[in-house]
C-alpha positions as a printed NumPy array, in Angstrom:
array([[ 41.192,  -3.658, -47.347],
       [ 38.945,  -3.462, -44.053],
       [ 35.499,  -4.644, -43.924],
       [ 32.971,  -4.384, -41.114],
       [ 31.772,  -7.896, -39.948],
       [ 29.107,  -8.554, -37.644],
       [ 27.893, -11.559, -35.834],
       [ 24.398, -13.273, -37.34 ],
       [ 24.166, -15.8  , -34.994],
       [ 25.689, -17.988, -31.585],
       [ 25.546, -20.854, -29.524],
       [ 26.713, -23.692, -31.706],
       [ 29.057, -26.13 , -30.495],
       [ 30.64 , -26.059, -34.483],
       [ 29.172, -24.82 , -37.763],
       [ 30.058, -26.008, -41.415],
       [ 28.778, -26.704, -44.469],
       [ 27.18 , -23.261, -44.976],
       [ 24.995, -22.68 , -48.121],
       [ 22.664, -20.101, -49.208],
       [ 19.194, -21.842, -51.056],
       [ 15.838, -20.088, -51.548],
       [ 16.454, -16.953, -49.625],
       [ 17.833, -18.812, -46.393],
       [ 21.258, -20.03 , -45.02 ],
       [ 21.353, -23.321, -44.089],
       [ 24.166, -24.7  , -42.034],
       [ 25.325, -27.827, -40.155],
       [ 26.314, -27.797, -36.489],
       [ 28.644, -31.07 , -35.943],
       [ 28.561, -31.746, -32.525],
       [ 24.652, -30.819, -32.028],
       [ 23.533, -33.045, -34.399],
       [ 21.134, -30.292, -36.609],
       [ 20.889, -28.752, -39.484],
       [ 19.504, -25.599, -39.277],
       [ 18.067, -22.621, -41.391],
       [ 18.53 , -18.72 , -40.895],
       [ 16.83 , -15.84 , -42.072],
       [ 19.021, -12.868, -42.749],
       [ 18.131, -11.376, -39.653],
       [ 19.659, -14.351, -37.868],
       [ 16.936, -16.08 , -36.729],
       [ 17.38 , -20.115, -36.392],
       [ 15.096, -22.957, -37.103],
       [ 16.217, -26.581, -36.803],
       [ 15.495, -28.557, -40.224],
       [ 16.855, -32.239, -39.173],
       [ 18.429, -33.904, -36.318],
       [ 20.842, -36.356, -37.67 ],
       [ 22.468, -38.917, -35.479],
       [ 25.492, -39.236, -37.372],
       [ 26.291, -36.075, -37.632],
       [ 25.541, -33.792, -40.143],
       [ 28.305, -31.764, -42.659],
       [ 27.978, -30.679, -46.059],
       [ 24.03 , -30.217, -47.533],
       [ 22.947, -29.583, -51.057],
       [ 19.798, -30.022, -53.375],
       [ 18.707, -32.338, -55.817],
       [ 16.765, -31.02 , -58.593],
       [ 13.415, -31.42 , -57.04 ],
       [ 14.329, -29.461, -53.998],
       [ 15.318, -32.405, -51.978],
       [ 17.656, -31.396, -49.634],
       [ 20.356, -34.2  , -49.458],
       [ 22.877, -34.457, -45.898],
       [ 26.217, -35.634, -45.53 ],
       [ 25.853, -38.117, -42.096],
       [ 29.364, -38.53 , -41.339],
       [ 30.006, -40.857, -38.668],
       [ 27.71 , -43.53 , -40.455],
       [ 28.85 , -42.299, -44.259],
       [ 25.711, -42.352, -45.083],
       [ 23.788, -39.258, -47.22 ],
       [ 20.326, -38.337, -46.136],
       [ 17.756, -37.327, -48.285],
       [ 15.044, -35.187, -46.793],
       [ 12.423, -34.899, -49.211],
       [ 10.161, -31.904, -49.949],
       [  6.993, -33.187, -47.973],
       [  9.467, -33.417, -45.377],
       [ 10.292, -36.934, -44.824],
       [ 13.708, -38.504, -44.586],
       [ 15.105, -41.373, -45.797],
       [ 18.371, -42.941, -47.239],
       [ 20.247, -41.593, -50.32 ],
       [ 23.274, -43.212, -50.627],
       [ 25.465, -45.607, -48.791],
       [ 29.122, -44.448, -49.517],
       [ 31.049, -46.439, -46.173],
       [ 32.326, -48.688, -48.799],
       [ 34.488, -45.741, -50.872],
       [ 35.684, -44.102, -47.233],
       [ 38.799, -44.203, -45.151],
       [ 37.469, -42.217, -42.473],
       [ 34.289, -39.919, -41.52 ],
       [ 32.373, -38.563, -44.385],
       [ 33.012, -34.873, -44.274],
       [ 32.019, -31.952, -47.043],
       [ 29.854, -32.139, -50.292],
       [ 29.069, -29.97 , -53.183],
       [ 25.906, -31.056, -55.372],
       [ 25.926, -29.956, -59.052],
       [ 22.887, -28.696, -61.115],
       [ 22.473, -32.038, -62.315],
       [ 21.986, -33.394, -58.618],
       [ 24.976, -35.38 , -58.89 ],
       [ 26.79 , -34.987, -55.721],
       [ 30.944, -35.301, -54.813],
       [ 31.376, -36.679, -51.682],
       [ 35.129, -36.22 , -49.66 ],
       [ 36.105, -38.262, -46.103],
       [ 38.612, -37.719, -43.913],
       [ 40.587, -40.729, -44.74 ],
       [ 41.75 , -41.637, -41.293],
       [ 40.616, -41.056, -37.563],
       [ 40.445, -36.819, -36.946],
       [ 42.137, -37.402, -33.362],
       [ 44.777, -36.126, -31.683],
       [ 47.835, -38.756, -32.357],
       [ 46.639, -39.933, -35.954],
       [ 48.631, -39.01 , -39.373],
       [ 46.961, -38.054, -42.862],
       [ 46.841, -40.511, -45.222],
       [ 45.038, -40.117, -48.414],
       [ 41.375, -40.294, -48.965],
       [ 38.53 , -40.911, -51.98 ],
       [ 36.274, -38.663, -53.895],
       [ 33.419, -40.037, -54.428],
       [ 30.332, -39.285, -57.057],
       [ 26.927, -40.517, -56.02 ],
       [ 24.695, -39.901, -58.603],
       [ 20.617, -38.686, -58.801],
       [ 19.43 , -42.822, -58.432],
       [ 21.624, -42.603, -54.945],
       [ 24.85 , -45.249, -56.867],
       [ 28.3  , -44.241, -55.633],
       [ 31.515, -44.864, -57.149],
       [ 34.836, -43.425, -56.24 ],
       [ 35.768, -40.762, -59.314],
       [ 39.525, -39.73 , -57.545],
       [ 42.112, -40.887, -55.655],
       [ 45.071, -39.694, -53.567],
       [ 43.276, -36.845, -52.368],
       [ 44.643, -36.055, -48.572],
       [ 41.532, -34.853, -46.809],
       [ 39.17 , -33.224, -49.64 ],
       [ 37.023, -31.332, -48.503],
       [ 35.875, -27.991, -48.857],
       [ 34.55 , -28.353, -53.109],
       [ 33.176, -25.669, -55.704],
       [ 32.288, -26.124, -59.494],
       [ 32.607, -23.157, -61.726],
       [ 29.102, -21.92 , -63.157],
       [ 29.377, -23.831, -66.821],
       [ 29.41 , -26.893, -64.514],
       [ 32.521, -27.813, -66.615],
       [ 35.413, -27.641, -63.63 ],
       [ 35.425, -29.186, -59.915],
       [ 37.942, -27.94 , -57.674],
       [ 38.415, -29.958, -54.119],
       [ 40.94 , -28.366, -51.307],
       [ 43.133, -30.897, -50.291],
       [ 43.377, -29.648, -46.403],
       [ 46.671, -31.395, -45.657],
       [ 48.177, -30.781, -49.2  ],
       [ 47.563, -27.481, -48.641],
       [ 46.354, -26.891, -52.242],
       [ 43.181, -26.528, -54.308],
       [ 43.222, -29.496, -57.175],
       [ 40.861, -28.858, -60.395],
       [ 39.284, -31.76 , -62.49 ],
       [ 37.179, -31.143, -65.956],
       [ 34.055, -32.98 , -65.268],
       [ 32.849, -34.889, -67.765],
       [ 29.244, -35.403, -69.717],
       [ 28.693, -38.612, -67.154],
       [ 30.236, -36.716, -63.793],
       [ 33.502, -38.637, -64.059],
       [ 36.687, -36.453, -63.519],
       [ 39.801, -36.043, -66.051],
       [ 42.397, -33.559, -66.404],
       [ 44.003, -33.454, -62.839],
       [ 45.828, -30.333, -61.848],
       [ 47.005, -28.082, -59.312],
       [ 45.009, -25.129, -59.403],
       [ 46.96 , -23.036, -56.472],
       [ 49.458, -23.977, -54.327],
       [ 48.317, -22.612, -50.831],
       [ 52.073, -23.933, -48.77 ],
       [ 53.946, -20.2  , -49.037],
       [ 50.916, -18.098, -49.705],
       [ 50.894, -15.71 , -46.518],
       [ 53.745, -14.956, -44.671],
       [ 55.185, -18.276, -45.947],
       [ 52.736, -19.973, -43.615],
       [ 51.09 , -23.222, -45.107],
       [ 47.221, -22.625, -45.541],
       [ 44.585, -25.543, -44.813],
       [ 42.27 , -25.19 , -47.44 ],
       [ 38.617, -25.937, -45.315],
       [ 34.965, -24.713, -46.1  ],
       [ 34.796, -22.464, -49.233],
       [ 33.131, -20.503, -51.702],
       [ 33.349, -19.441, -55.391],
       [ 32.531, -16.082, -56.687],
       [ 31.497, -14.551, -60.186],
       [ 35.746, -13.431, -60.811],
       [ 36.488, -17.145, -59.866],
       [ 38.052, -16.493, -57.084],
       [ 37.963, -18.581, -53.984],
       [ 36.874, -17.448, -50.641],
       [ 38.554, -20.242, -48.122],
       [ 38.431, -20.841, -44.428],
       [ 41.902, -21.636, -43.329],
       [ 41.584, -24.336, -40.734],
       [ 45.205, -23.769, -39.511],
       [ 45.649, -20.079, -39.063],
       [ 41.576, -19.322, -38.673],
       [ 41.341, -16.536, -41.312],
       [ 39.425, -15.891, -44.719],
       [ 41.354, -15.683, -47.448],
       [ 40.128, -14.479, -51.043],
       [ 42.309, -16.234, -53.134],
       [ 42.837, -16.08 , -57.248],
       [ 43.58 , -18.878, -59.246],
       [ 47.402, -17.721, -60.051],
       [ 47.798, -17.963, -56.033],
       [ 47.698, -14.343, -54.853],
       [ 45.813, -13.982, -51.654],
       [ 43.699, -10.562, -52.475],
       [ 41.913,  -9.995, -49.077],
       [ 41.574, -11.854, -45.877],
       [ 39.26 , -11.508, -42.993],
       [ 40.013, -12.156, -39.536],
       [ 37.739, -14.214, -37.068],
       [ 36.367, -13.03 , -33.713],
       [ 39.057, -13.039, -31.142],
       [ 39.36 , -16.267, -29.71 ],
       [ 37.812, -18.355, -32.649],
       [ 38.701, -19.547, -36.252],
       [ 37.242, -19.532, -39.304],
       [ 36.282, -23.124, -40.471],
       [ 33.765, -22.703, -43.284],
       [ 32.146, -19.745, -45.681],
       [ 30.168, -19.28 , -48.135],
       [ 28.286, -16.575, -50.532],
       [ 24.747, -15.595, -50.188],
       [ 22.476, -12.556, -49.467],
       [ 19.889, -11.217, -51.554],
       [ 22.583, -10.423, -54.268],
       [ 24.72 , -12.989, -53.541],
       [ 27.467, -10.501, -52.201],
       [ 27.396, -12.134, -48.845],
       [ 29.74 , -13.944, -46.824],
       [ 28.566, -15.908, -44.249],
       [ 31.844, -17.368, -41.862],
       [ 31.45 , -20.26 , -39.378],
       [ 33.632, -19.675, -36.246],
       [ 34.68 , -21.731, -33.484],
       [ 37.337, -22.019, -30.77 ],
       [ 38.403, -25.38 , -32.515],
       [ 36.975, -28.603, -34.395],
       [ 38.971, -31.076, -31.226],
       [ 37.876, -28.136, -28.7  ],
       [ 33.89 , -28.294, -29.905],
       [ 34.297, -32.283, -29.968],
       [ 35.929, -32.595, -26.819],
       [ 33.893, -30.151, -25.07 ],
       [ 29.878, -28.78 , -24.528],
       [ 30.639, -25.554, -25.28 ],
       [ 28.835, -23.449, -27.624],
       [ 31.106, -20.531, -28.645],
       [ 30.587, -20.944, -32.172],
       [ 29.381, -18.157, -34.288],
       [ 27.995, -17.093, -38.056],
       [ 29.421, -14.009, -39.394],
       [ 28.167, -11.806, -42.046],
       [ 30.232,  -9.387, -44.019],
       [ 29.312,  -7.394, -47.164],
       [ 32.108,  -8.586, -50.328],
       [ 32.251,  -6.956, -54.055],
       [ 32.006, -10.126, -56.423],
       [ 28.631, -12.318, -55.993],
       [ 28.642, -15.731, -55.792],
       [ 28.97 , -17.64 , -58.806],
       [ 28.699, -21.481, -59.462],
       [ 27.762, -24.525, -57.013],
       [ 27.356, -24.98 , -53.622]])
C-alpha cells in the first residue's frame, strides 16, 4: 500500500517523543534543548527549554505536562500556570540517560533509560523500568529490559507494552490496580520480521485494531505491525533520513506524525538541523496512551 506523506515541519537537530494533546503535537528536539508545540498547519512554538535534554512528555491529570530530562534523569513538571519545577528524581533506578515515557490516565508514568553510555564503542547491557507515580515516588517495576523505550498501554489501561530496542522485540506486562507489572511476555518478535532483517523497536504508537505503528531505529522505516508479528504496511523516510519516532493524532486521530533525522550520533555529533516531522493520512485512529 502507498500513501502520500508530506513534510509538517524542519530544522531540528532530532525530534522524539511525539504526542498529540488538546488539538496540538507536541514534540521534543534532543540536541536543541525544547519542547515544542505544532498546529496542524506546522507552525512551531517553543513550550520549555530544558537543560538536560528533553525526550518523552505526557500529562498528569490536571493538565500538567510532565518531561523526561535525560541527561540529569530527572522528570519535569510544568504546571498549568506555566511554571516548572521538579517531579521526580529517578537517577537512582538508571543505568544510563533517561530516554522515553508513556503516562497513563491515572498520571502514573513508566519511565525507560538507556542502560549504558549511547556512544560509539559501548555494548547494551540491560536497563530498568521504572513507575513514578502522581506524588512524584519512583520505584523500579521491571528488570532486564535492554534499552526500553518506545511504550504504549492499550485503551482499558489493563496492558503496557515497552520495545526492547536491542532485543528487537515488543514485551507486554498486565498492569496491575497499584501500577505494578505481572505477567511478562513476548508480544512480537521483531528479529526476522522484514526481509529477515532485525527491527529496532524506537518511538511508537498504538491504534484502535491494536496494532503498533514503530519507528525502526536500524533500517529508518515505519512499520505497522500486528500483535501475531506480521508487518502490514511500512512507510519510508525522506531520502537521506530515518524514522526515529511516531505517533497518532489529527483531528480524528488518523494521523501519523514521523520524526526524521540523518541519525541520533549524526544530530549529537553535529549542528545540523536536517530533521523533519512528517504527516501522513492512516485508516485505524489512535487508540490508548501516549
Amino acid at each position: 500500500m502507498s500513501r502520500d506523506s508530506r513534510v509538517l515541519h524542519q530544522g531540528g537537530r532530532f525530534f522524539e517523543g511525539a504526542r498529540w494533546h488538546d488539538d496540538r503535537w507536541y514534540v521534543s528536539d534532543f540536541f536543541s534543548h525544547v519542547v515544542m508545540e505544532l498546529d496542524e498547519r506546522g507552525h512551531a512554538e517553543r513550550v520549555l527549554e530544558v537543560a538536560g535534554q528533553p525526550s518523552g512528555l505526557g500529562w498528569l491529570p490536571d493538565e500538567s505536562l510532565v518531561v523526561v530530562s535525560m541527561t540529569d534523569q530527572r522528570l519535569l513538571r510544568r504546571w498549568p500556570d506555566g511554571h516548572v519545577t521538579e517531579h521526580a528524581d529517578v537517577s537512582a533506578h538508571c543505568g544510563g540517560w533517561a530516554n522515553d515515557m508513556v503516562v497513563d490516565g491515572k498520571g502514573r508514568a513508566y519511565v525507560g533509560n538507556f542502560g549504558f553510555p549511547l556512544v560509539r564503542g559501548f555494548k547494551p547491557v540491560p536497563a530498568s523500568l521504572i513507575l513514578v507515580e502522581l506524588d512524584g515516588t519512583p520505584a523500579v517495576v521491571a528488570d532486564d529490559l535492554l534499552f526500553p523505550n518506545g511504550m504504549v498501554i492499550t485503551p482499558d489501561g489493563k496492558t503496557l507494552v515497552v520495545g526492547e530496542t536491542f532485543r528487537n522485540r515488543y514485551t507486554a506486562f498486565t498492569i496491575q490496580p497499584d501500577g505494578s507489572l505481572t505477567d511478562r511476555r513476548i508480544w512480537v518478535d521483531l528479529s526476522a520480521t522484514v526481509d529477515r532483517t532485525k527491527l529496532q523497536p524506537d518511538g511508537c504508537a498504538l491504534d484502535a485494531n491494536l496494532h503498533i505503528w514503530s519507528a525502526d531505529a536500524a533500517l529508518g522505516q515505519l512499520h505497522r505491525i500486528a500483535p501475531d508479528g506480521r508487518v502490514l504496511e511500512q512507510l519510508d523516510p525522506p531520502q537521506g533520513l530515518k524514522f526515529f519516532a511516531c505517533a497518532l493524532g489529527g483531528a480524528d486521530g488518523r494521523t501519523l506524525l514521523g520524526c526524521a533525522a540523518r541519525g541520533y550520533l549524526e544530530a549529537q555529533e553535529s549542528e545540523s538541523l536536517d530533521a523533519v516531522l512528517t504527516t501522513t493520512l492512516v485508516d485505524s485512529p489512535h487508540a490508548g496512551w501516549p
